[in-house]
C-alpha positions in Angstrom: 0.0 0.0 0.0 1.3 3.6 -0.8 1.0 6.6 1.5 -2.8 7.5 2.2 -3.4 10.7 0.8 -3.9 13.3 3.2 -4.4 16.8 3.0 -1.1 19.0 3.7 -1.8 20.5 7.0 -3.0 17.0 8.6 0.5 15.7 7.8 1.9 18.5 9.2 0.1 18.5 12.2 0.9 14.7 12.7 4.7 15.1 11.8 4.8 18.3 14.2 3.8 16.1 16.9 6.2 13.5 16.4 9.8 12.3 18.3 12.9 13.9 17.2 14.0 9.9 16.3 11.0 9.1 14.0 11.2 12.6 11.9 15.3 11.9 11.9 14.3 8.9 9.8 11.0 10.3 8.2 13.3 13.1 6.0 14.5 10.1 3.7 10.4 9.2 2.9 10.7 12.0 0.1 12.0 15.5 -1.1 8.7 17.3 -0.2 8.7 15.7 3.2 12.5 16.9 3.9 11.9 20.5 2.8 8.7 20.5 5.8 11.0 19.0 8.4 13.6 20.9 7.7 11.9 23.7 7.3 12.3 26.6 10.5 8.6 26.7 10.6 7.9 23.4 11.4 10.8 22.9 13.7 9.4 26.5 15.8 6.1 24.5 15.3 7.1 21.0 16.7 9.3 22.9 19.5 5.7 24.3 20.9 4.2 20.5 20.5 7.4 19.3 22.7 7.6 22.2 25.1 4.0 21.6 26.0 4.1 18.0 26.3 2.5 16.9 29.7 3.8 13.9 30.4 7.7 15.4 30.2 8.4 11.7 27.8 10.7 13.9 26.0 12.4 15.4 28.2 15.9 14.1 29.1 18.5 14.0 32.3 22.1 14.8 30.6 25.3 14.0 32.7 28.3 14.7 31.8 31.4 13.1 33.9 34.0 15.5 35.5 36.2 12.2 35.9 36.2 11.3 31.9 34.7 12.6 28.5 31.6 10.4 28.3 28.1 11.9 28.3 24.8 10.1 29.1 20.9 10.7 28.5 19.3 9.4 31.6 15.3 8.3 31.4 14.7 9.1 35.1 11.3 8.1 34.3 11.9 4.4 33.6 12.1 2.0 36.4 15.5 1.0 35.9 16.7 4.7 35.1 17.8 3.5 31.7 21.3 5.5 30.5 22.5 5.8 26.9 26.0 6.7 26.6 26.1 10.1 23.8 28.1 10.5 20.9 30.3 13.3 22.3 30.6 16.3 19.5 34.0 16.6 21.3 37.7 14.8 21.1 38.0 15.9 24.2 40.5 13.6 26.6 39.6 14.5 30.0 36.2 15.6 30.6 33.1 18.0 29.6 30.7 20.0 31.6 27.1 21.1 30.3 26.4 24.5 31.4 23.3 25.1 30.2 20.2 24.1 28.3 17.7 25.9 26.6 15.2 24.4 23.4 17.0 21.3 23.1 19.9 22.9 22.6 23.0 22.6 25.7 26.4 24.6 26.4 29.6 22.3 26.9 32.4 23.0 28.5 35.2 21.2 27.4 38.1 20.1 28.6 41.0 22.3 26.8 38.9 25.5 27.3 36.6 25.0 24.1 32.9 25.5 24.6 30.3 23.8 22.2 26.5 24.3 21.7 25.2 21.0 20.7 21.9 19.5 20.0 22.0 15.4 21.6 18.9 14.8 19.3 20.2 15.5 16.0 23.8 15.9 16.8 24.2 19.3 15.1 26.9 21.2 17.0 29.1 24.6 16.6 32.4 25.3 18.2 33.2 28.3 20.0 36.9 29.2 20.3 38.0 31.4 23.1 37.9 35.5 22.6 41.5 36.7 21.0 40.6 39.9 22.4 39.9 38.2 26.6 43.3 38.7 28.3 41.3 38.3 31.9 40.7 35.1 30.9 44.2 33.9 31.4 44.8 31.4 34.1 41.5 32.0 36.1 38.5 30.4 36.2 35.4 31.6 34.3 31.4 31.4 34.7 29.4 30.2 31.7 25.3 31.2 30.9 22.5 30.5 28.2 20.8 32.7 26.8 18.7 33.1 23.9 17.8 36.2 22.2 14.1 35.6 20.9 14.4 38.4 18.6 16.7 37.6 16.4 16.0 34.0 17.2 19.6 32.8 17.7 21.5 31.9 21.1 23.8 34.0 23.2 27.1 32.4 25.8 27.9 34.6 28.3 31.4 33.8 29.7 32.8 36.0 32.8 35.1 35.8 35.6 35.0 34.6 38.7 36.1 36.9 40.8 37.2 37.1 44.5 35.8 39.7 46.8 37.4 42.8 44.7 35.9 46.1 43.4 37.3 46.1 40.7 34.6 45.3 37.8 34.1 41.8 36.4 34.8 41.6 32.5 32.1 39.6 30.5 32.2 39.0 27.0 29.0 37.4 25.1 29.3 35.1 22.0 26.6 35.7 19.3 25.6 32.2 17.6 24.3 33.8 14.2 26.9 36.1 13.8 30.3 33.0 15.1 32.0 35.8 17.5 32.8 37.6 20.6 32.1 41.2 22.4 33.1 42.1 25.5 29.7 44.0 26.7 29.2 46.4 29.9 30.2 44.4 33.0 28.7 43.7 36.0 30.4 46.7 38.4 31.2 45.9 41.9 30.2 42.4 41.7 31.3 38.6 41.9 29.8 36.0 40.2 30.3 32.7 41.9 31.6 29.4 40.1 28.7 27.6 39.2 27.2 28.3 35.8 24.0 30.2 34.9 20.3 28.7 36.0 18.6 29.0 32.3 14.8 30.1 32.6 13.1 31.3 29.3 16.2 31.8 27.6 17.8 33.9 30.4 20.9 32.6 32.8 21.0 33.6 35.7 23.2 33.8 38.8 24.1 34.0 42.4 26.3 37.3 43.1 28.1 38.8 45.7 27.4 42.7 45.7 30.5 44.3 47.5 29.9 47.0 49.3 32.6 49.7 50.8 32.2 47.7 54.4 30.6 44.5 53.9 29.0 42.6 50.9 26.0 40.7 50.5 24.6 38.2 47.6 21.9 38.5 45.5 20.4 37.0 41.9 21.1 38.7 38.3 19.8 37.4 35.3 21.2 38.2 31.6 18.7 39.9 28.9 19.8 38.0 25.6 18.4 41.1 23.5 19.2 43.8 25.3 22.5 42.4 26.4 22.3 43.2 30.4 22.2 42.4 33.9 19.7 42.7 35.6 19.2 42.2 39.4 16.3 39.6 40.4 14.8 40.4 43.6 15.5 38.0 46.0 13.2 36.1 48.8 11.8 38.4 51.7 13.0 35.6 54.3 16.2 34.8 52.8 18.6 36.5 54.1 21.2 38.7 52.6 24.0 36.5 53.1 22.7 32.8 52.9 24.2 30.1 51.2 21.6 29.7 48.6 21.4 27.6 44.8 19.2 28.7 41.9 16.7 26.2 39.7 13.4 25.9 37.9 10.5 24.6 39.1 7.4 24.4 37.3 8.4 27.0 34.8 9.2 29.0 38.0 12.5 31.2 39.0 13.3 29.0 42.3 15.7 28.9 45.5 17.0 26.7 47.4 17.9 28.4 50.6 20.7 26.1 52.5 21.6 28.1 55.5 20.0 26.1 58.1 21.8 22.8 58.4 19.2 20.1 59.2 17.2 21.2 56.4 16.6 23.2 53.2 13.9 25.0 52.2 12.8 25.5 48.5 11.1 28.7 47.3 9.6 29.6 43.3 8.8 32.9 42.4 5.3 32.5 41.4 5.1 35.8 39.5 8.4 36.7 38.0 10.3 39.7 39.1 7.8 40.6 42.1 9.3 40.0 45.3 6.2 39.1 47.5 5.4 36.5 45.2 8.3 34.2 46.5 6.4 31.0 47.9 8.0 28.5 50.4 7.1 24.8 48.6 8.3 22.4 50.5 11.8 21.6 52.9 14.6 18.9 51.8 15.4 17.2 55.1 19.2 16.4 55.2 18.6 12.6 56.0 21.8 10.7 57.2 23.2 7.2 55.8 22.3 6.5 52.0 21.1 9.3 50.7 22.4 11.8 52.6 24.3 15.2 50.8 25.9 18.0 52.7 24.2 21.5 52.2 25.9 24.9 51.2 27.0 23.1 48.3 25.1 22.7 44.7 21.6 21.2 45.4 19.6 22.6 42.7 16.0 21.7 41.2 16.0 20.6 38.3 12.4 19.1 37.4 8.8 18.3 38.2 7.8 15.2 37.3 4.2 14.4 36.6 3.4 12.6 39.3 4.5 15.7 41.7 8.0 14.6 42.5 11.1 16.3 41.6 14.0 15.7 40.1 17.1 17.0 41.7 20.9 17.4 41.5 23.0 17.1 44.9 25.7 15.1 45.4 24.0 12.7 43.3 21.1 12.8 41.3 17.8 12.3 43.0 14.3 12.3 43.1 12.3 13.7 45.8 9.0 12.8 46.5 7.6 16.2 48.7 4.7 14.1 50.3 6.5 11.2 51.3 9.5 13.3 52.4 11.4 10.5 50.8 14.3 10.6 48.2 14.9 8.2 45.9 18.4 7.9 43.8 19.0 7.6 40.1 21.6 5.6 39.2 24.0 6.6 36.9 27.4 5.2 35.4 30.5 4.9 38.3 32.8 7.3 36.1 30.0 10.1 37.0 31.2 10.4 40.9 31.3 14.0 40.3 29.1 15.2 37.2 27.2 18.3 35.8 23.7 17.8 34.7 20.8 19.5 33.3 18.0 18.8 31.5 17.5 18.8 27.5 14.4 18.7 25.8 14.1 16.5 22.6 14.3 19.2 19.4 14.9 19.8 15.4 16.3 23.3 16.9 20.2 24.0 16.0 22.6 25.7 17.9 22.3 28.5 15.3 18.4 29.2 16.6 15.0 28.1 14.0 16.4 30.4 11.5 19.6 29.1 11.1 19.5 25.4 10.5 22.5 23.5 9.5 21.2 20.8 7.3 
């Protein structure tokens, strides 16, 4: 039998609702059905089908080992937390972090101070080499962010120091996908940013800082606008206080914290209504349980994702799901080279690194 003969926008509609794997496959069918999938309407139209997807099926757990270069998808929803080992985009010898995720599309760090943006579900990838023109680079360690710049559709990498408690200002430089290079761009003034890359919500990274003042200093959140190219400062919770030892995540589709300053527990708060400070809500506490599953605080414990059945999935020393009703946690296992590991999470898309309107075929 031949293909049914169907109108044009009910194949459409079906493809645009379709896994990343069966369209992958589907382009070969014929020449008309390669120009729709390839085509940055339909990939902007079966990004909405997947970003709206209920049951999170295609969403993904990437880990990336700090011990060796391997990378792995993790099904956290699967009863045996099945892992597939990624094609790296990378040679690289040592290791790779991900530092950020955004449409499918996540920042690596690699090894030998390259960065990549790379798609896991259709491989696409493009290099970034480090700035001629960043000097302050040299021999320090740097902060990586995400962004996206919905207007001209394309991504944004913002790379800064980490600096100690100084006053002098913080250099940052932003790489432009679309246009392959660097600017240095206004920095951040009398501010620090802290190690740990930027939290990505709706294509904007954002950080914990340290605002130094001329006596004392205290830390707050920025985020990074991808289209106007600046920093802006996040208010932070009413009870948190100015210098906690806090982490940043999304919840929900929700800005949240996890405040860590108390020692037998943590407690997480989302920002219900974005930018307005009274709308900070507590959600629930993470109980810092001894034996098994047990992970020191004031160090990365981040939210990561809720799962449709409530719980969430979280990073800490390892990765884990924690179920708020049961005040239980439950472990996801993962490969013994991942000891230490970044992770985020990717969702399944035809977008490339370059943005819809960009596509590298």
């Amino acid at each position: 039998m031949g293909l049914p003969d169907l109108p044009g926008e009910i194949v459409y509609d079906i493809l645009s609702r379709l896994p990343v794997k069966s369209l992958h496959r589907f382009k070969s069918v014929s020449k008309p059905w390669l120009a729709l999938i390839t085509d940055p309407k339909f990939v902007k139209s079966h990004l909405h089908h997947q970003s709206t997807n209920d049951d999170n099926t295609n969403q993904k757990l990437i880990i990336c080992s700090a011990a060796s270069p391997s990378i792995y998808s993790v099904d956290y929803r699967a009863r045996d937390h099945t892992v597939t080992e990624l094609k790296s985009p990378c040679n690289s010898k040592s290791c790779v972090s991900v530092m950020g995720s955004f449409n499918g599309v996540v920042l690596l760090y690699i090894d030998d101070d390259e960065l990549c943006l790379w798609n896991p579900s259709t491989r696409i990838y493009q290099k970034l080499s480090p700035s001629p023109e960043c000097p302050e680079y040299q021999d320090k360690n740097m902060t990586y962010g995400l962004g996206y710049d919905s207007v001209s559709d394309g991504f944004k990498v913002v790379r800064a120091v980490v600096s100690p408690l100084t006053k002098d200002p913080t250099p940052v430089y932003v790489f432009t996908s679309k246009l392959s290079s660097w600017k240095r761009i206004e920095d951040l003034g009398n501010s620090s940013f802290g190690d740990a890359p930027g939290t990505v919500m709706d294509g904007a990274p954002h950080w914990v800082v340290t605002f130094n003042h001329d006596m004392y200093s205290t830390c707050g959140i920025v985020c990074f606008d991808a289209t106007e190219e600046k920093f802006k400062e996040v208010p932070m919770p009413i009870c948190v206080d100015a210098n906690s030892c806090i982490d940043l995540g999304v919840l929900g589709g929700w800005l949240c914290v996890v405040d860590n300053s108390w020692g037998s527990h943590s407690d997480v708060l989302v920002m219900k209504e974005y930018g307005v400070k009274e709308s900070w809500t507590k959600l629930f506490v993470l109980p810092s349980e001894p034996g098994e599953f047990y992970f020191p605080f004031c160090r990365i414990c981040t939210m990561l994702l809720y799962t449709k059945d409530g719980e969430v999935v979280m990073d800490s020393k390892k990765p884990m799901i924690f179920n708020p009703k049961q005040n239980r946690y439950k472990r996801i296992e993962i490969p013994p080279d991942c000891e230490w590991f970044t992770a985020a999470f990717y969702l399944e898309s035809l977008v490339s690194p370059r943005g819809c309107n960009g596509l590298i075929r």
